[in-house]
C-alpha positions, 0 to 999 in steps of 0.5 A: 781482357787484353788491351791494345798497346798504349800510342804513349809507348811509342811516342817519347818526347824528351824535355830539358828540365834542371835536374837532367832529361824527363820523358813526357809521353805525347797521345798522337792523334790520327788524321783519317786518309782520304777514302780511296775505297768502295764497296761493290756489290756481289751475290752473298758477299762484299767486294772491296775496291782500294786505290792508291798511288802507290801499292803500299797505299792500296793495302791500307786502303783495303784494311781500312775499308774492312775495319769500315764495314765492320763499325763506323770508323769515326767512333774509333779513337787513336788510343793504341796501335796493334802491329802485324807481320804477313807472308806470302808466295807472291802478292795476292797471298800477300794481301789475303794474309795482310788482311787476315792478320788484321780480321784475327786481331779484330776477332781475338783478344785484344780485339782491335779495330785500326781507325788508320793503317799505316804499313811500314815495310813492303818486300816484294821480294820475298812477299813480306809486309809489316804494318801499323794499325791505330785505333782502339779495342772494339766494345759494343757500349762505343762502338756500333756494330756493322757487318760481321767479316767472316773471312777474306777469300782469294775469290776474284782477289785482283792487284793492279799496278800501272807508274803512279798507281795502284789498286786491289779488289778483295772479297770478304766473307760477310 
């Protein structure tokens, strides 16, 4: 089974010793955001609701919520972190491919489930993001076992931006 990637291997702290430099790897550990999300009701499906102040943040937000429906985000520990890479043609298939990178690492090897996602580049220009998700590989012996998420759908899927905020609105596949 393939394992997520290690937080040591991006997190090298150097230290002064006599004999020259020795790395010491430092494990961050990941505060939970604010919740700035919810869940709405909808007839067979789940439909997010993710804010933010900005639309970077809404994003997360709305990966986070996923990764909250499918187990409690508290059992998950910061032990590694899975990078993901998305396009689109504009920014709702932008979100829709943002998470659907996320549900595929979550439903293949490694199986990972991000405690806290942390985007660290938005195009908006050619519709490209690139994020961070930190957590850990999913297990049933640590992890208790919410709603299965079939699929992201573009049904209803809503951005909405005014100066100093942002929201999405997704529907999930359950």
């Amino acid at each position: 089974m393939e394992e997520c990637k290690e937080l040591a291997e991006i997190n090298p702290v150097e230290e002064e010793e006599v004999e020259g430099p020795r790395l010491e790897l430092e494990i961050q550990t990941q505060e939970l955001p604010e919740i700035k999300y919810e869940y709405l009701d909808h007839t067979a499906d789940v439909q997010i609701h993710a804010w933010g102040d900005t639309l970077e943040e809404a994003f997360e937000q709305s990966a986070m919520a996923m990764f909250a429906y499918m187990t409690d985000i508290n059992e998950v520990d910061n032990l590694g972190y899975e990078e993901i890479e998305a396009n689109g043609h504009d920014l709702i298939s932008l979100l829709y491919h943002f998470l659907d990178e996320f549900l595929f690492i979550f439903n293949a090897e490694p199986n990972f489930i991000a405690r806290k996602v942390s985007i660290t580049s938005l195009d908006r220009e050619n519709f490209q993001v690139r994020a961070t998700g930190y957590g850990e590989t999913f297990s049933l012996q640590k992890h208790s076992q919410g709603t299965e998420v079939k699929a992201i759908t573009y049904s209803n899927m809503q951005i909405h931006e005014v100066e100093g905020e942002a929201e999405v609105f997704v529907i999930i596949d359950i």
